[in-house]
mmCIF file as gemmi writes it, N, C-alpha and C atoms, coordinates in Angstrom:
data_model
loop_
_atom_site.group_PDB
_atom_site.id
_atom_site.type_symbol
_atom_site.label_atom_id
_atom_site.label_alt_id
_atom_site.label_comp_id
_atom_site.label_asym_id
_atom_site.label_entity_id
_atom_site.label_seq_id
_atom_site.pdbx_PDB_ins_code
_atom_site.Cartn_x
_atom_site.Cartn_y
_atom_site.Cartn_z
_atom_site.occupancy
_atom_site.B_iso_or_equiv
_atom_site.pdbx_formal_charge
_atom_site.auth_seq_id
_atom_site.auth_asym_id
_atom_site.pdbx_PDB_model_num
ATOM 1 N N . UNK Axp A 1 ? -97.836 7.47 -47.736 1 0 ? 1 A 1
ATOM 2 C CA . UNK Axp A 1 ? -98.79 6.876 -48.659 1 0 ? 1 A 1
ATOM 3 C C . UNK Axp A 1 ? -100.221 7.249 -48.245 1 0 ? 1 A 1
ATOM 4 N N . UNK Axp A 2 ? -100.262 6.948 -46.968 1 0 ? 2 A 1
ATOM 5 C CA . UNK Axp A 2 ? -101.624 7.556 -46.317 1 0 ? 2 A 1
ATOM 6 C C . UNK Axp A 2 ? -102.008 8.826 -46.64 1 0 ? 2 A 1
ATOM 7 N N . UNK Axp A 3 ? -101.475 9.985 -46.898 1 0 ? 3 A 1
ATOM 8 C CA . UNK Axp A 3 ? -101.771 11.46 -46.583 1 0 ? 3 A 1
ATOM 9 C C . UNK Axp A 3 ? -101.679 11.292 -48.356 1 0 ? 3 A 1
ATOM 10 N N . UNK Axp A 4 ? -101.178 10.703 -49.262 1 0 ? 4 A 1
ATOM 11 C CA . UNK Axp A 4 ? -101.538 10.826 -50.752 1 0 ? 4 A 1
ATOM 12 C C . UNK Axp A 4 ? -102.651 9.985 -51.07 1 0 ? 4 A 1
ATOM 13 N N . UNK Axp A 5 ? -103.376 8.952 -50.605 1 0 ? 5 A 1
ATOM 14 C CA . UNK Axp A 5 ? -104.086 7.887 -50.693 1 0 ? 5 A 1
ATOM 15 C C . UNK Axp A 5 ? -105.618 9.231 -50.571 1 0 ? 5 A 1
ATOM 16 N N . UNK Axp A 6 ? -105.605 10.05 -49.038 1 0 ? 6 A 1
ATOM 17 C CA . UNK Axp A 6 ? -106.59 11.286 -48.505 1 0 ? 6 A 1
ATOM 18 C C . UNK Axp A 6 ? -106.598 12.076 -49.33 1 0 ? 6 A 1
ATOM 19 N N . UNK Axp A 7 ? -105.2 12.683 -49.789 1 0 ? 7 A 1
ATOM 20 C CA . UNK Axp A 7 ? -105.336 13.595 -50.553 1 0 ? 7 A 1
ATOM 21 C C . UNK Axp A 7 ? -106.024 13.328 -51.809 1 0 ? 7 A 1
ATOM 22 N N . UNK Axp A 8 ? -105.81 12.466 -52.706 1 0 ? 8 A 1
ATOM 23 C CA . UNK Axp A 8 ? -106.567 12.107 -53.722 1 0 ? 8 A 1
ATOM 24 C C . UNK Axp A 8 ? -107.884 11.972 -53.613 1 0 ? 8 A 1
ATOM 25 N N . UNK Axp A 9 ? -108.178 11.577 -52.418 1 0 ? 9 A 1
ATOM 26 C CA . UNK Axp A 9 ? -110.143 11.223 -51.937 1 0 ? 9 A 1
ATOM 27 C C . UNK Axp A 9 ? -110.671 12.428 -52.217 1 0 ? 9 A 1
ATOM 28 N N . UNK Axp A 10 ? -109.757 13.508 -51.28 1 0 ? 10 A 1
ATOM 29 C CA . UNK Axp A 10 ? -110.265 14.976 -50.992 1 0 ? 10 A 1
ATOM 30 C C . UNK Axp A 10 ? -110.4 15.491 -52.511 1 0 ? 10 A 1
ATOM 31 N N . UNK Axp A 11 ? -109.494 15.277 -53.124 1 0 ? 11 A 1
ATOM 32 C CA . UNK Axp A 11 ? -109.636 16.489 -54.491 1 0 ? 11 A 1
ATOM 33 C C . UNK Axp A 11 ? -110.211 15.832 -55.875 1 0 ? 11 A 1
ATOM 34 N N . UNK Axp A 12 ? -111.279 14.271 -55.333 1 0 ? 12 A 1
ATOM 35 C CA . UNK Axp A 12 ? -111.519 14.127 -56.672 1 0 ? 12 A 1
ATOM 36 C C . UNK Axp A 12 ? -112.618 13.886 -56.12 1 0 ? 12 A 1
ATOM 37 N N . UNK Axp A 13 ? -113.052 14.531 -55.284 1 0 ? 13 A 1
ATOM 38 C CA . UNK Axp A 13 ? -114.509 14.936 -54.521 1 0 ? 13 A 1
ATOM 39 C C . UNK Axp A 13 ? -114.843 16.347 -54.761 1 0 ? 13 A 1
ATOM 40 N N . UNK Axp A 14 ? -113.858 17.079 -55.058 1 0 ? 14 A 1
ATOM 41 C CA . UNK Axp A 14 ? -114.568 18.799 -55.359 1 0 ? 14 A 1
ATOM 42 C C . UNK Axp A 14 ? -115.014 18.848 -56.607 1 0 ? 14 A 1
ATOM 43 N N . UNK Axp A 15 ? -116.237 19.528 -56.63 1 0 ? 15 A 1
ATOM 44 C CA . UNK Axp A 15 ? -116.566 20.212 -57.467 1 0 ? 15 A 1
ATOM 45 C C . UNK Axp A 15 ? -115.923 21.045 -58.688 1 0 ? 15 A 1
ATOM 46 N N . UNK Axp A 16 ? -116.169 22.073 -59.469 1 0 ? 16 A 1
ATOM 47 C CA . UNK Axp A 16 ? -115.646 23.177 -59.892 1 0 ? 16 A 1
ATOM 48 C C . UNK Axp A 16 ? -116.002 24.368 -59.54 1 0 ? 16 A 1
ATOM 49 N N . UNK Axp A 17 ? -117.319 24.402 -58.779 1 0 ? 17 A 1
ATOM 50 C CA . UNK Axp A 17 ? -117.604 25.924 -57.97 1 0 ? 17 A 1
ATOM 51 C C . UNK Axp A 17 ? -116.292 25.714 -56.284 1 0 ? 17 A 1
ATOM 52 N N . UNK Axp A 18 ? -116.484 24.292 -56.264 1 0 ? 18 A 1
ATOM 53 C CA . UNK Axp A 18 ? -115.39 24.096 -54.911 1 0 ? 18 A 1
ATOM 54 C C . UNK Axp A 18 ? -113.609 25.043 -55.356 1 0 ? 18 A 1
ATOM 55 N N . UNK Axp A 19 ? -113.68 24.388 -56.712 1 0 ? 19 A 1
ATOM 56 C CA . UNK Axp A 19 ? -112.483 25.081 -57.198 1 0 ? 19 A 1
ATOM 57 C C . UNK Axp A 19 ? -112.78 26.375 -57.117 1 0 ? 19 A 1
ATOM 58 N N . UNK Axp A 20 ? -113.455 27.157 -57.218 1 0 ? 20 A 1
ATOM 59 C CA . UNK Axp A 20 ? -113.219 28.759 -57.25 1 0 ? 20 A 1
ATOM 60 C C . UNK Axp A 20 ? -113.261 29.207 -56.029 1 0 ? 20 A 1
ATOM 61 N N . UNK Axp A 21 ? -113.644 28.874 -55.089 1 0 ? 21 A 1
ATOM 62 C CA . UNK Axp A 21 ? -113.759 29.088 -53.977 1 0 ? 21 A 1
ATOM 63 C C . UNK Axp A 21 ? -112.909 29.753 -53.184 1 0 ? 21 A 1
ATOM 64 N N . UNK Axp A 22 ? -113.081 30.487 -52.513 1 0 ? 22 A 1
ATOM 65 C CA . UNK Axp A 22 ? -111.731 31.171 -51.635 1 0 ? 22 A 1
ATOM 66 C C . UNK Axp A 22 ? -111.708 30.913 -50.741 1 0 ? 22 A 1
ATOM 67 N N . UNK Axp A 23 ? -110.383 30.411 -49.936 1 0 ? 23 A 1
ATOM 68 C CA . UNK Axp A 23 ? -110.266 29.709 -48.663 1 0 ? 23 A 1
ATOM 69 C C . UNK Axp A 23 ? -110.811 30.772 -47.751 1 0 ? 23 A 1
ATOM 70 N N . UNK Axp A 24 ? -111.781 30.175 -46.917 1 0 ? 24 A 1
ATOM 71 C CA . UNK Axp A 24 ? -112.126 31.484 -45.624 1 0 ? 24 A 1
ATOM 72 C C . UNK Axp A 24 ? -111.735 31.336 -44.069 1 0 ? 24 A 1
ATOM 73 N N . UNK Axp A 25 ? -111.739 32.477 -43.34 1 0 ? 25 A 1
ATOM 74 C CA . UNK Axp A 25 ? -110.579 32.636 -42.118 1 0 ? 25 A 1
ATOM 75 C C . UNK Axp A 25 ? -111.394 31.612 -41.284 1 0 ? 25 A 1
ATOM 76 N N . UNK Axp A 26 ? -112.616 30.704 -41.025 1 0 ? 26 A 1
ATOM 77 C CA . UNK Axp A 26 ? -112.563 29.72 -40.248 1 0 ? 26 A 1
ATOM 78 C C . UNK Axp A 26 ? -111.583 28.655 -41.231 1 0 ? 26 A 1
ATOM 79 N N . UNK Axp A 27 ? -111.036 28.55 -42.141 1 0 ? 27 A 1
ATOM 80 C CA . UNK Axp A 27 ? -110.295 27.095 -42.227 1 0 ? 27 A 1
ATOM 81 C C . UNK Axp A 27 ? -108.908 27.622 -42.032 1 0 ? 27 A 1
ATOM 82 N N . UNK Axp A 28 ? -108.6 29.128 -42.38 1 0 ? 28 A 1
ATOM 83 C CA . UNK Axp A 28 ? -107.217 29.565 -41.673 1 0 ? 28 A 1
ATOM 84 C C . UNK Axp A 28 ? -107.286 29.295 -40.529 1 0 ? 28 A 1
ATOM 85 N N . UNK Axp A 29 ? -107.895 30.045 -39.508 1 0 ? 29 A 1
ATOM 86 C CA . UNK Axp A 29 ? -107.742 29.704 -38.443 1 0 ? 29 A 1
ATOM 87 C C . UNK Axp A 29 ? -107.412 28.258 -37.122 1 0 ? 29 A 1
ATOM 88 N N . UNK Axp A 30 ? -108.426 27.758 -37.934 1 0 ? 30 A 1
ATOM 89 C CA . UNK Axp A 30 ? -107.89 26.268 -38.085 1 0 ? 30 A 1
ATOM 90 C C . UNK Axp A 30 ? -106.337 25.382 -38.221 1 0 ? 30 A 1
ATOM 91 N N . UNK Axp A 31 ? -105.99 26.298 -39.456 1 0 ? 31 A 1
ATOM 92 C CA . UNK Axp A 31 ? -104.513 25.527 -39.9 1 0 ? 31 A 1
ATOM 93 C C . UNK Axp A 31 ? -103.532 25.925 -38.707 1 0 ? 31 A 1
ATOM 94 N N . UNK Axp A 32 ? -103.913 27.703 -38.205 1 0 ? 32 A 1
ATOM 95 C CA . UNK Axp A 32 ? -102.943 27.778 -36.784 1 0 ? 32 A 1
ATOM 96 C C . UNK Axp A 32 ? -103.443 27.173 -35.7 1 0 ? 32 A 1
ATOM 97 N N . UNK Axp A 33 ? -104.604 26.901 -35.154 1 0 ? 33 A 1
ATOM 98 C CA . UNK Axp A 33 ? -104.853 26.367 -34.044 1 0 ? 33 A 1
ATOM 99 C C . UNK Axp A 33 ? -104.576 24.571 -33.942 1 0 ? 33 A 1
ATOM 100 N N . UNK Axp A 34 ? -104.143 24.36 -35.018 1 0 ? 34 A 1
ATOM 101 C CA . UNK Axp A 34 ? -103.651 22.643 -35.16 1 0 ? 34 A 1
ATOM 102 C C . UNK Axp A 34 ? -101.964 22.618 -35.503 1 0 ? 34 A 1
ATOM 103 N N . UNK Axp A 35 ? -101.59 23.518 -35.232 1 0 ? 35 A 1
ATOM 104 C CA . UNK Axp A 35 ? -100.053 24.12 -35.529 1 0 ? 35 A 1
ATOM 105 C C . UNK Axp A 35 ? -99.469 24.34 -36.753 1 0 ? 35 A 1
ATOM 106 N N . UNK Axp A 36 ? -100.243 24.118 -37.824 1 0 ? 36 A 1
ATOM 107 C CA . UNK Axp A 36 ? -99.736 23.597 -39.335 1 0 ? 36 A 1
ATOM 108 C C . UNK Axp A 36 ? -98.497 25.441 -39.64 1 0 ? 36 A 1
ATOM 109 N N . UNK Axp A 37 ? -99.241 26.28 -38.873 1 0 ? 37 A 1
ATOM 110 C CA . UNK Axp A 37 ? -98.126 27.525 -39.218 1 0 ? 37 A 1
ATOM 111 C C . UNK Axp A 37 ? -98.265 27.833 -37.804 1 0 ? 37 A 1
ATOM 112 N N . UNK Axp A 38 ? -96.87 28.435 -37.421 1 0 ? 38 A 1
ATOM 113 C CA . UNK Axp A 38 ? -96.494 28.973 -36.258 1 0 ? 38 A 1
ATOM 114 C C . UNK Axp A 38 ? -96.92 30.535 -36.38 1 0 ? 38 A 1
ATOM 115 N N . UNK Axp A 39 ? -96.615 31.211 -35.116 1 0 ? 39 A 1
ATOM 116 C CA . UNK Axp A 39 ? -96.731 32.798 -34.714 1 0 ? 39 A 1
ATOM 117 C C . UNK Axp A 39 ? -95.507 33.572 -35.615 1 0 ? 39 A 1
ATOM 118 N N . UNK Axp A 40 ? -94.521 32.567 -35.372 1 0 ? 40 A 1
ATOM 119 C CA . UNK Axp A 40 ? -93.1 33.432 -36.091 1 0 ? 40 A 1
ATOM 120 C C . UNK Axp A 40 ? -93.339 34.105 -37.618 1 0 ? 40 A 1
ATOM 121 N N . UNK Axp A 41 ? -92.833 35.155 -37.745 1 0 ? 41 A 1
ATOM 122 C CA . UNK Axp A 41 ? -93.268 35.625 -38.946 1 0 ? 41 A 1
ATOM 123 C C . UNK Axp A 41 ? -92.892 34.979 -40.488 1 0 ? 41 A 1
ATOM 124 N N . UNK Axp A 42 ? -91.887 33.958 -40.237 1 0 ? 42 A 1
ATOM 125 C CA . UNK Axp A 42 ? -90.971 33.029 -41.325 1 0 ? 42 A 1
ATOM 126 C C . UNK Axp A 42 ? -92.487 31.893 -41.195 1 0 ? 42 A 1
ATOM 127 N N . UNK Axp A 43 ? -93.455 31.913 -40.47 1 0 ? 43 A 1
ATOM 128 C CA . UNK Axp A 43 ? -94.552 31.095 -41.598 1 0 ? 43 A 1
ATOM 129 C C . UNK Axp A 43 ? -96.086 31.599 -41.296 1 0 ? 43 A 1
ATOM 130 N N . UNK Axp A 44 ? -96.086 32.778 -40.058 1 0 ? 44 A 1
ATOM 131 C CA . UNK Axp A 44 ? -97.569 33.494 -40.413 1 0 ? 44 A 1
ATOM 132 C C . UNK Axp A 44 ? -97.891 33.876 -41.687 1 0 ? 44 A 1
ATOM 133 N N . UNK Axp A 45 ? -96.978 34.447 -42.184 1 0 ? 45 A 1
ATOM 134 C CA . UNK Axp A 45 ? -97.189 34.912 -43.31 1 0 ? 45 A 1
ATOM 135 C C . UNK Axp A 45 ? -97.892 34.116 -44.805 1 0 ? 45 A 1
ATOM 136 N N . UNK Axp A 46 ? -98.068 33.004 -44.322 1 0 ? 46 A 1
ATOM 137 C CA . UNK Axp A 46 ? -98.475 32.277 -45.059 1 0 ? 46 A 1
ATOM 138 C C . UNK Axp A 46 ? -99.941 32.002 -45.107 1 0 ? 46 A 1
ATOM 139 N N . UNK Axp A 47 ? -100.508 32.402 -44.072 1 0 ? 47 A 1
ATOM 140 C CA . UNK Axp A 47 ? -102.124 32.663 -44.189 1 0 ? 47 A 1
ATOM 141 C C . UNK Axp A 47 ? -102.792 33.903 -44.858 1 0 ? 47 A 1
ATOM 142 N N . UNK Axp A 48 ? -102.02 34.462 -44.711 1 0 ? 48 A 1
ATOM 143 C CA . UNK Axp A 48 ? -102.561 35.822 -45.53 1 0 ? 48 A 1
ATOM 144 C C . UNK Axp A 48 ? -102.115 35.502 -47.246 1 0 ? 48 A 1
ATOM 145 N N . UNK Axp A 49 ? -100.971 34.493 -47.777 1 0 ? 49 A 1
ATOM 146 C CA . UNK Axp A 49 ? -100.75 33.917 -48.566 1 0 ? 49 A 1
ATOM 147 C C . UNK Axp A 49 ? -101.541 33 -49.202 1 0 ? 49 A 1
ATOM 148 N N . UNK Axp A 50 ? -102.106 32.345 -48.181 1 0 ? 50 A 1
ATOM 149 C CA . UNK Axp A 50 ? -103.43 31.016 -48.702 1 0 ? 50 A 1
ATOM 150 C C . UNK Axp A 50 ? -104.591 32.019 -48.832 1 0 ? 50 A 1
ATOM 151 N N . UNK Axp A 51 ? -105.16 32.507 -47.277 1 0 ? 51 A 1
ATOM 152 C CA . UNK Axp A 51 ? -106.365 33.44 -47.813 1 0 ? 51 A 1
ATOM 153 C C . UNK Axp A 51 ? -106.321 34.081 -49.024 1 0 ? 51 A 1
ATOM 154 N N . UNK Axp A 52 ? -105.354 35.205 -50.068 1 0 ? 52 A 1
ATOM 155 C CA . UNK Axp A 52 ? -105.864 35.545 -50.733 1 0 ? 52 A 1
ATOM 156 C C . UNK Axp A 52 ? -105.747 34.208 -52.334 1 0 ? 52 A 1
ATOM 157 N N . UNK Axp A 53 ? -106.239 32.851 -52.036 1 0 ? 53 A 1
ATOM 158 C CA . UNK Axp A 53 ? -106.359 32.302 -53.185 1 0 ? 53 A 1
ATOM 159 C C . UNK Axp A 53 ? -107.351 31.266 -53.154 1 0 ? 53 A 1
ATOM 160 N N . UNK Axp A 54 ? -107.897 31.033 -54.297 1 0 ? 54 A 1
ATOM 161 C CA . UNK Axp A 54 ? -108.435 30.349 -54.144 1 0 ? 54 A 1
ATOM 162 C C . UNK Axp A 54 ? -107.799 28.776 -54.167 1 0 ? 54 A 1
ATOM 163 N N . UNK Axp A 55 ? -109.02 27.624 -53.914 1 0 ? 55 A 1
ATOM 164 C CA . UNK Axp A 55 ? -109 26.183 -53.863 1 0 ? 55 A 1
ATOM 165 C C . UNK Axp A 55 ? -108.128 25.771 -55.083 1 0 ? 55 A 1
ATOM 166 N N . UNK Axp A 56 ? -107.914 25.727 -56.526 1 0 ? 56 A 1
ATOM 167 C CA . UNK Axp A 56 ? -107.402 25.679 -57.37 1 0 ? 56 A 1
ATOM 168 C C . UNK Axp A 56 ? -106.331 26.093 -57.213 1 0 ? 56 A 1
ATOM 169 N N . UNK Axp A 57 ? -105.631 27.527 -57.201 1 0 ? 57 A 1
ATOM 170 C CA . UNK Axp A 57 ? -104.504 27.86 -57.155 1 0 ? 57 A 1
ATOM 171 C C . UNK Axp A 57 ? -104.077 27.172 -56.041 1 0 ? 57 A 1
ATOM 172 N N . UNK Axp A 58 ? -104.137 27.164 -54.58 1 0 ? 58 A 1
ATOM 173 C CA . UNK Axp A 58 ? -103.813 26.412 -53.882 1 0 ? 58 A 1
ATOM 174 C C . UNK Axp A 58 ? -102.963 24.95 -54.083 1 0 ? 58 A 1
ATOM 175 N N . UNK Axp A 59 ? -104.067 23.974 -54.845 1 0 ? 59 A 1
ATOM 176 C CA . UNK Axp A 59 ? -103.468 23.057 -54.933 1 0 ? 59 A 1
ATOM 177 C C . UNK Axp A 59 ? -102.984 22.972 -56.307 1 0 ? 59 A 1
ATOM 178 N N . UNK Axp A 60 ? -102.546 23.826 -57.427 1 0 ? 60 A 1
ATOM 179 C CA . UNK Axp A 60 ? -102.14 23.997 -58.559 1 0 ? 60 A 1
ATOM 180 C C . UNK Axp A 60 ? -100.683 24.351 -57.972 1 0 ? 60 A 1
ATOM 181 N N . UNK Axp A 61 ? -99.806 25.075 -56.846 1 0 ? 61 A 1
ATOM 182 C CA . UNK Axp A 61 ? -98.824 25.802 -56.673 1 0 ? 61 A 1
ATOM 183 C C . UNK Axp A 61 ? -97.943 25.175 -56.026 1 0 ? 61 A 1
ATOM 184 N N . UNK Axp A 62 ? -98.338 23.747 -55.349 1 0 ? 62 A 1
ATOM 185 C CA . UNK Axp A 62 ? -96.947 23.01 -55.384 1 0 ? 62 A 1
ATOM 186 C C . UNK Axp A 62 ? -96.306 22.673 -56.692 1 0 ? 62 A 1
ATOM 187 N N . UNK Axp A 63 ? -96.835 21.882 -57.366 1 0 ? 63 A 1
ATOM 188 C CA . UNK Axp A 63 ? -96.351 21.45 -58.562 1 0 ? 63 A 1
ATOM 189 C C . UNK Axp A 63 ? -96.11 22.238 -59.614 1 0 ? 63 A 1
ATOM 190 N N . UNK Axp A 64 ? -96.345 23.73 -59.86 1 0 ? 64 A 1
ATOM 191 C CA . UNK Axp A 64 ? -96.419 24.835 -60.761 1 0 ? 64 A 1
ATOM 192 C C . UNK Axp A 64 ? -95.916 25.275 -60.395 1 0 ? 64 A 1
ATOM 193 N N . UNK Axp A 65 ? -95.691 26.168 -59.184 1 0 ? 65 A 1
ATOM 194 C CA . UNK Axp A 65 ? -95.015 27.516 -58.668 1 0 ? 65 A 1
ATOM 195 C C . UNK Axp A 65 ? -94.067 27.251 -57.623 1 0 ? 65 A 1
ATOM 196 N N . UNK Axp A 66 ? -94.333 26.075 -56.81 1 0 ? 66 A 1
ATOM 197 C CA . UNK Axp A 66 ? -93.34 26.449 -55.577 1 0 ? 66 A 1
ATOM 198 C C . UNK Axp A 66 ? -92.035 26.238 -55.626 1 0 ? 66 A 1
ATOM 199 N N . UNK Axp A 67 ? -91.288 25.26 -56.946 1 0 ? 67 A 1
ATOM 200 C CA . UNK Axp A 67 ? -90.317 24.771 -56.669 1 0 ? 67 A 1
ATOM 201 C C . UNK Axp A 67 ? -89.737 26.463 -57.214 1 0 ? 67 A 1
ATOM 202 N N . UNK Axp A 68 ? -90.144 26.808 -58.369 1 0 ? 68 A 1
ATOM 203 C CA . UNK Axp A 68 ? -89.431 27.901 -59.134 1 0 ? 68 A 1
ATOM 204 C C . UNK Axp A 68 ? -89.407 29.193 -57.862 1 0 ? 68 A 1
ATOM 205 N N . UNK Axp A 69 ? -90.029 29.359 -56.573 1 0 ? 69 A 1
ATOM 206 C CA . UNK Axp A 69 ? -89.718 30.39 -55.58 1 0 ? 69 A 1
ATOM 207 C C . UNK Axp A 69 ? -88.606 29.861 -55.107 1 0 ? 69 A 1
ATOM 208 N N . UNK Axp A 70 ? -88.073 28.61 -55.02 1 0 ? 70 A 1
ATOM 209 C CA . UNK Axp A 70 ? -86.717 28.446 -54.006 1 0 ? 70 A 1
ATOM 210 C C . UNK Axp A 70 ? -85.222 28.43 -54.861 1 0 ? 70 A 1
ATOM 211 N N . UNK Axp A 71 ? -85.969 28.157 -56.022 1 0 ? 71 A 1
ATOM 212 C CA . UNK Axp A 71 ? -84.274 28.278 -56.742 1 0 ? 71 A 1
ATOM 213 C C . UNK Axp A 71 ? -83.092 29.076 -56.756 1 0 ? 71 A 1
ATOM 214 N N . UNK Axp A 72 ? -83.995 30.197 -56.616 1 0 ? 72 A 1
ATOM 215 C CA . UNK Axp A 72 ? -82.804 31.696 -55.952 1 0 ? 72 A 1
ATOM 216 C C . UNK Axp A 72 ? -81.936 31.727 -54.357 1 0 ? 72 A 1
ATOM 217 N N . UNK Axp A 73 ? -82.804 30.673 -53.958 1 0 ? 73 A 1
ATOM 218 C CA . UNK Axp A 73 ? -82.047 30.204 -52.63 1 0 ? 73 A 1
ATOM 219 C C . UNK Axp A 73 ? -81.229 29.144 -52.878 1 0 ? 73 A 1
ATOM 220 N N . UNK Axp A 74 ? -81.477 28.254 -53.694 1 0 ? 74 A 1
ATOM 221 C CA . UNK Axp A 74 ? -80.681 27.259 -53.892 1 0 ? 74 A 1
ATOM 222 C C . UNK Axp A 74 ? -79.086 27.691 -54.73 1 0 ? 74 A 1
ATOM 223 N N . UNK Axp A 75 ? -79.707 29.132 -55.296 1 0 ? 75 A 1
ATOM 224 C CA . UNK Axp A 75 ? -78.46 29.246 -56.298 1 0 ? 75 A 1
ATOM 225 C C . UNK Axp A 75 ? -77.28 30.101 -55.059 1 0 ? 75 A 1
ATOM 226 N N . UNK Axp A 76 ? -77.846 30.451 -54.379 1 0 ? 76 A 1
ATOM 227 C CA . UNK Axp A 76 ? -76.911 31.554 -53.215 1 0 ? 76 A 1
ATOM 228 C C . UNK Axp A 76 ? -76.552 30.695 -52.286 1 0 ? 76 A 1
ATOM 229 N N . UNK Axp A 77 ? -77.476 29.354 -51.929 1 0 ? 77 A 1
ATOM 230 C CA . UNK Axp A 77 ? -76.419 28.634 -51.296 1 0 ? 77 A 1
ATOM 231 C C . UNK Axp A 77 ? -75.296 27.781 -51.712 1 0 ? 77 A 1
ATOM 232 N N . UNK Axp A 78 ? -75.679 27.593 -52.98 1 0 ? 78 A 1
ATOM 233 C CA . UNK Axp A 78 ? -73.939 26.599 -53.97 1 0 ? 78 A 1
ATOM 234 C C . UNK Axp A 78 ? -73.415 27.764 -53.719 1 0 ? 78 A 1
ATOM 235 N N . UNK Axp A 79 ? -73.247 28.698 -54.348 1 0 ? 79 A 1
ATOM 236 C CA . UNK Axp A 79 ? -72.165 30.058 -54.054 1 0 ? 79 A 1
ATOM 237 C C . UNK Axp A 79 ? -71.794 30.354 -53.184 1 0 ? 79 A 1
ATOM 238 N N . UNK Axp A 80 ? -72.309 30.293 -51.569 1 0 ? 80 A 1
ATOM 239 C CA . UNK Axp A 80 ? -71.938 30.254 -50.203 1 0 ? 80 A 1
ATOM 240 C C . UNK Axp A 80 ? -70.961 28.891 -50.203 1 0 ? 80 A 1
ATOM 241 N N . UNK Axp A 81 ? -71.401 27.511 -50.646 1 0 ? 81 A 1
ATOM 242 C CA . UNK Axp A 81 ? -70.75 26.464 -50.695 1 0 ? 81 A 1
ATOM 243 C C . UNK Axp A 81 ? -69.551 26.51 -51.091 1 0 ? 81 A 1
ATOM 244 N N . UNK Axp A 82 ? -69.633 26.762 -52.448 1 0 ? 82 A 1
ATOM 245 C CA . UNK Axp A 82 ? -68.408 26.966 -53.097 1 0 ? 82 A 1
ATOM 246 C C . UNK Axp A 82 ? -67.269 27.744 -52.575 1 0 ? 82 A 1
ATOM 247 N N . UNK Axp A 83 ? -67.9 29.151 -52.32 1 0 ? 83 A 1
ATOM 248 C CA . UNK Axp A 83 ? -66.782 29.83 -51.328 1 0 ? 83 A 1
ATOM 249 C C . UNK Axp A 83 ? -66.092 29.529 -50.129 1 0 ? 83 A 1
ATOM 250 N N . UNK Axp A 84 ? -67.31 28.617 -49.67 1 0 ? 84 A 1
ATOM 251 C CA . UNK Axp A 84 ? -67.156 28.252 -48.293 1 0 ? 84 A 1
ATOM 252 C C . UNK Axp A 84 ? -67.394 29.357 -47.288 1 0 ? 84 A 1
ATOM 253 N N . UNK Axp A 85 ? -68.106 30.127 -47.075 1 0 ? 85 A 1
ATOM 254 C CA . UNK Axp A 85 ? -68.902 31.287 -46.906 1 0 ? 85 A 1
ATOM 255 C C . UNK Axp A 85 ? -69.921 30.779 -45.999 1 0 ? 85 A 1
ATOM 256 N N . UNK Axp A 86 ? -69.786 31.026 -44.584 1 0 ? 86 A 1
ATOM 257 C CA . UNK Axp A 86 ? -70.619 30.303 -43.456 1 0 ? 86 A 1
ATOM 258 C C . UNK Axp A 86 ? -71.925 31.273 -43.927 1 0 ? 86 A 1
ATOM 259 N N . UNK Axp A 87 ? -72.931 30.285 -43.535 1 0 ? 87 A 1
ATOM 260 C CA . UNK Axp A 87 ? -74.394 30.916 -44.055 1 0 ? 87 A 1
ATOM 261 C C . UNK Axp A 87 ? -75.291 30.276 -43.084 1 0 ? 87 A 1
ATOM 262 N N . UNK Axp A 88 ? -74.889 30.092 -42.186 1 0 ? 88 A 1
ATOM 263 C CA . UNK Axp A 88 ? -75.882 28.995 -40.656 1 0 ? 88 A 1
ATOM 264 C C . UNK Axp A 88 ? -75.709 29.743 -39.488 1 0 ? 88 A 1
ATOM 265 N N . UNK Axp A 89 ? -76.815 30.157 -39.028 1 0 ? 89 A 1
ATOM 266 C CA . UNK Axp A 89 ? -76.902 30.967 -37.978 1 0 ? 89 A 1
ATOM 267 C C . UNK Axp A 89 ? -77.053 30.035 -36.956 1 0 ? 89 A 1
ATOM 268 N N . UNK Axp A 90 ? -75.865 30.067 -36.001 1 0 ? 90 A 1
ATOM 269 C CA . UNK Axp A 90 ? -75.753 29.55 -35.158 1 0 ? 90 A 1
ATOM 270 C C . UNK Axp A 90 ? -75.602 29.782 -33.578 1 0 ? 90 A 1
């Protein structure tokens, strides 16, 4: 509740030049030096993902875009399920 209570403070405090804005490598840098993404390449890759967007898209792409990137995973794992087709690296 807390981190939606902030979040709402934060984004009905920006501007619309805030919205165009492009995230810059002091607030990347930041997100790794507070751990929010690791070194491993399964979530560096995600700064070079935020850097190229702006403030808007950013927070437009949970609710717009992100669920529709995992569905292709979701559909290969019922089909692993179904088969019963080990898919856990263990």
């Amino acid at each position: 509740m807390a981190v939606g209570e902030r979040t709402r403070e934060i984004v009905s405090q920006l501007t619309f030049e805030d919205m165009k804005r492009n995230v810059n490598e002091v607030d990347l840098m930041k997100i790794r030096e507070e751990g929010g993404v690791t070194s491993q390449k399964d979530s560096v890759w995600l700064l070079e993902f935020w850097g190229s967007k702006d403030i808007a898209g950013l927070l437009l792409m949970p609710p717009t875009r992100h669920v529709m990137l995992h569905l292709n995973d979701c559909c290969k794992w019922k089909e692993k399920i179904r088969t019963r087709t080990k898919f856990f690296l263990i």
